[in-house]
C-alpha positions as CSV (number, residue, x, y, z in Angstrom):
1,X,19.0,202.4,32.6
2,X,16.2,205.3,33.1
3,X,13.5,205.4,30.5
4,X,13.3,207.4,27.5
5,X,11.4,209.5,26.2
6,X,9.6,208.3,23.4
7,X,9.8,210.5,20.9
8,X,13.7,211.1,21.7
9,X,13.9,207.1,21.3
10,X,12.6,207.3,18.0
11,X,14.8,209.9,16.4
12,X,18.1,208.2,18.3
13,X,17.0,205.1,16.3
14,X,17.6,206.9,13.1
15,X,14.4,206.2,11.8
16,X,13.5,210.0,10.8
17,X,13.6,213.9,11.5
18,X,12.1,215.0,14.7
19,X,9.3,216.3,12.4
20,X,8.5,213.3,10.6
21,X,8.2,210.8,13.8
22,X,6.1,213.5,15.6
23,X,4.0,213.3,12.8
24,X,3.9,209.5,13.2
25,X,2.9,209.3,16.8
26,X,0.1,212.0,16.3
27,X,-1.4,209.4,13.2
28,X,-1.7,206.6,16.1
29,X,0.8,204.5,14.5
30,X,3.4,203.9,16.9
31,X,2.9,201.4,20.0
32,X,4.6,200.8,22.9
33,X,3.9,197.2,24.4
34,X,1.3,197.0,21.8
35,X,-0.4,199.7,23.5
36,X,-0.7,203.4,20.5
37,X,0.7,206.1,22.4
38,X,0.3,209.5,21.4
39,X,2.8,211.1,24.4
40,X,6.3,212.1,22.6
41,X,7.5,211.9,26.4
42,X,6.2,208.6,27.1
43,X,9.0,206.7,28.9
44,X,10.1,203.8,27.4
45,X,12.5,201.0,29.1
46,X,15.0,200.2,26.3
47,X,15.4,196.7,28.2
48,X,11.9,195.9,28.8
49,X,9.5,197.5,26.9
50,X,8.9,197.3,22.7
51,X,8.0,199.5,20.3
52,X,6.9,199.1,16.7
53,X,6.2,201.4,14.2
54,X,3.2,200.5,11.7
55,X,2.9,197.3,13.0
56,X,6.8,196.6,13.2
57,X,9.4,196.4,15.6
58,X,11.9,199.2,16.0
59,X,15.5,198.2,17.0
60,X,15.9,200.4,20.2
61,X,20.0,200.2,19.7
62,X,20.8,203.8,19.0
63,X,23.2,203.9,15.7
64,X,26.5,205.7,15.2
65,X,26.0,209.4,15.0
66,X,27.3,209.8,11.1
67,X,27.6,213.9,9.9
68,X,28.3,214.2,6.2
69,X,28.8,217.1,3.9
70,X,28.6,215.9,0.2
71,X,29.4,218.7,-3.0
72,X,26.1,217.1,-4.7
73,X,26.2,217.2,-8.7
74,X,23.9,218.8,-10.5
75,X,21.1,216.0,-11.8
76,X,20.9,213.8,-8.6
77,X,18.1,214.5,-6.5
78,X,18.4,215.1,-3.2
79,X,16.3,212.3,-1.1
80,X,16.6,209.0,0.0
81,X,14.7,207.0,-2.6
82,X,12.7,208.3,-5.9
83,X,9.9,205.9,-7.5
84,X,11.3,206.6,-11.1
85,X,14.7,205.4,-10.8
86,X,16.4,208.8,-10.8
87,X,19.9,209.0,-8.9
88,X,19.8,210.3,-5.3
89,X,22.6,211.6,-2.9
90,X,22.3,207.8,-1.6
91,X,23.6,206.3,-4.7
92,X,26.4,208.5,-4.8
93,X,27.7,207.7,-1.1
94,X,30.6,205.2,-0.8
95,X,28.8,201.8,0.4
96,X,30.0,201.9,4.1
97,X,27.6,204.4,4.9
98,X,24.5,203.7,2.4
99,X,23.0,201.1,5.7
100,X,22.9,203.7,8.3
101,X,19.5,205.3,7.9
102,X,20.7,208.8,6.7
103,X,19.0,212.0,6.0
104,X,19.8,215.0,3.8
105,X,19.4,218.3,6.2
106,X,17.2,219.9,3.7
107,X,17.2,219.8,0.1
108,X,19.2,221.6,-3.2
109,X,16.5,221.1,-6.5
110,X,17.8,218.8,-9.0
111,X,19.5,221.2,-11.0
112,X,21.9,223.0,-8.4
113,X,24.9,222.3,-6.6
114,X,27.3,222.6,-3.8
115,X,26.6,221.8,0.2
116,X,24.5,219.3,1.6
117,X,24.7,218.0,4.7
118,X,23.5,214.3,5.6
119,X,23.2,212.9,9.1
120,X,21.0,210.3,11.0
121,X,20.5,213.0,14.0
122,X,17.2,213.5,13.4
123,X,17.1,216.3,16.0
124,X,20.0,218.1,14.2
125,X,17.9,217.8,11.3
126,X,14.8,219.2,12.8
127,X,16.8,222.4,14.1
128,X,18.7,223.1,11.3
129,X,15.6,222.6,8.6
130,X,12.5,224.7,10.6
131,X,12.3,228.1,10.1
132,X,11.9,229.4,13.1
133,X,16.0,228.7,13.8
134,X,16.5,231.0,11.3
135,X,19.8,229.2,9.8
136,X,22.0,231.0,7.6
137,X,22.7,229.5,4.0
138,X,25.0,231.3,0.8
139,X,24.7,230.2,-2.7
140,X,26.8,231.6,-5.6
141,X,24.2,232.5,-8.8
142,X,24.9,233.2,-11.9
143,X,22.5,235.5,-14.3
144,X,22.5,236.8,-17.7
145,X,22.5,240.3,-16.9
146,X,23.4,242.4,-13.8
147,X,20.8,243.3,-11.0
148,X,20.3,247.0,-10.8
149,X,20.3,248.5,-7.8
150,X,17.0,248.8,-6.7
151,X,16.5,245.3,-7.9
152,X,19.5,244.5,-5.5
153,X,17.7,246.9,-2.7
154,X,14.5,245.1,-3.1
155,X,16.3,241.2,-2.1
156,X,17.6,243.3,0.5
157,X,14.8,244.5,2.1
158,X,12.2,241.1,1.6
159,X,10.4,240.1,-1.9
160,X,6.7,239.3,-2.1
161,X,6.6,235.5,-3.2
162,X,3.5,233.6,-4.0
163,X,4.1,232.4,-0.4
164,X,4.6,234.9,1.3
165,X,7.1,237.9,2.2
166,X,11.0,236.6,2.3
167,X,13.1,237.6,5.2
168,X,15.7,240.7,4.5
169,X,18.7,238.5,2.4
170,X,22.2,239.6,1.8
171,X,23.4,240.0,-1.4
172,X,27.2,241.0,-3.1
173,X,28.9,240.3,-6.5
174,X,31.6,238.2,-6.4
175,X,34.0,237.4,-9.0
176,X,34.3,233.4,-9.0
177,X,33.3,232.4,-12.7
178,X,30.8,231.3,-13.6
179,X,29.0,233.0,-10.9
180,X,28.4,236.9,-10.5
181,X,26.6,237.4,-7.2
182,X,26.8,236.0,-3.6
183,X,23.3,235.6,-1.9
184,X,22.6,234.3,1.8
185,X,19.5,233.7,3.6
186,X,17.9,232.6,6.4
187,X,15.2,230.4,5.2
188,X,14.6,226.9,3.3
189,X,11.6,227.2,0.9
190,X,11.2,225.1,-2.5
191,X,13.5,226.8,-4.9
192,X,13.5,230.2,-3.0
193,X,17.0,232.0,-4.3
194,X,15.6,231.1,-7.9
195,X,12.0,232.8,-7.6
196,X,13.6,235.3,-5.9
197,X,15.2,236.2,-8.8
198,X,12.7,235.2,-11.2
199,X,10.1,238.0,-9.0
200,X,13.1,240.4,-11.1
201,X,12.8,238.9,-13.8
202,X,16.1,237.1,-13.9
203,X,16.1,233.2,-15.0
204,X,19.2,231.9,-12.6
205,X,21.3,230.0,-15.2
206,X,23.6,228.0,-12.0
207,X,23.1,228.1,-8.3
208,X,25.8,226.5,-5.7
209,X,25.2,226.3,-1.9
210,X,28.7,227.0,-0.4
211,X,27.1,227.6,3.4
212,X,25.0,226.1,5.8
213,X,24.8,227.3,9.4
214,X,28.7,228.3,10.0
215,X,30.0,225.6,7.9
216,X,31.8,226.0,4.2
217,X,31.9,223.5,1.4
218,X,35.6,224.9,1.0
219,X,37.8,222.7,-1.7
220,X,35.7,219.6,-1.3
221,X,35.0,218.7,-5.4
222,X,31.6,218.6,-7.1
223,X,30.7,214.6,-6.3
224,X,32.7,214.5,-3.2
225,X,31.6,213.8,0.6
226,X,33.8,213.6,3.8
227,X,32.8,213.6,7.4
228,X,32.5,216.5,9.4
229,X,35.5,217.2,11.7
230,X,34.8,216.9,15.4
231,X,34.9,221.4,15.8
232,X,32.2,221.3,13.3
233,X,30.2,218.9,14.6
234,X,30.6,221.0,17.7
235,X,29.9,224.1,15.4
236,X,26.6,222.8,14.6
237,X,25.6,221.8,18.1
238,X,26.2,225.6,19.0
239,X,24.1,226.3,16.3
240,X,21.6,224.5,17.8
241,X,21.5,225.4,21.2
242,X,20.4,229.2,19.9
């Protein structure tokens, strides 16, 4: 077997995003043959050589890809663990797939709903979540009151946030009760749709992601989760070949 590049050997091994396990190579604390290495391309020899990971050993057997989309319920957070006990989109998995290292593919704030994907491709992960891929996402929001127009022109042109400009979003009213208006962007900032509306001066009252680069939550029920079908699987991998 040829060697493999480190940092590729890493992410196969499900222990992280792309991101993360870059991070943890450039912070000296990944070895090879008790040697730090700082090269994401240093070769590695599954067979021969061993690597460990803040002092322990990494299992170099690459896991079974797993792609999950999950309808996540409003309350439960979504990450892997939470100091304070709270419920996370772990808890709420069937067992079967609670042991295989899973990530969520970025994150809905405790109080929303709708798509999330989870997968222990860290390199899917890392293409899907960074900005610079641009990956489209639609929520459904509900409001109190209607946007006017040049409220509605201003989403659709880029809002000044306290960190920084928002790309140009789309934005039409739907009729799917609760919810009154259909927003997509391209971006994944902390709580973005909800300060975007907020910059209007509208407190969003529910917010449900039904998107995430070419894929649908469709019929699948608030607390459900099912596997991603082979053609969306593929879907993604398109996405990520852009």
């Amino acid at each position: 077997m040829e060697p493999r590049p480190l940092l590729k050997l890493l992410v196969e091994a499900g222990l992280g995003s792309r991101r993360k396990l870059a991070d943890t190579i450039r912070q000296d604390r990944v070895q090879v043959n008790g040697e730090v290495i700082q090269d994401f391309s240093h070769p590695v020899d599954v067979k021969a050589d061993t690597v460990s990971v803040d002092g322990k050993l990494v299992s170099l057997k690459s896991e079974p890809t797993v792609y999950l989309m999950l309808n996540k319920p409003a309350g439960v957070l979504s990450t892997t663990k939470d100091t304070r006990g709270r419920k996370t989109v772990l808890d709420i998995l069937p067992k079967k797939y609670r042991g295989l290292r899973l990530y969520p593919v970025g994150r809905l704030d405790k109080d929303s709903t709708g798509l999330l994907l989870l997968t222990n491709d860290g390199e899917l992960t890392y293409q899907l979540t960074h900005p610079k891929f641009e990956h489209e996402k639609e929520y459904l929001v509900s409001i109190k009151d209607k946007l006017q127009s040049s409220e509605k022109g201003e989403m659709e042109k880029g809002l000044q946030l306290d960190d920084g400009m928002t790309y140009a979003a789309r934005i039409r009213e739907v009729k799917k009760f609760p919810f009154i208006y259909s927003i997509t962007i391209h971006e994944g900032r902390k709580r973005q749709v909800r300060r975007m509306f907020e910059k209007l001066g509208h407190r969003v009252l529910t917010l449900k992601r039904v998107g995430v680069g070419g894929l649908s939550l469709g019929k699948l029920k608030e607390g459900q989760m099912r596997e991603l079908t082979t053609q969306e699987v593929r879907r993604l991998l398109l996405w990520r070949s852009h």
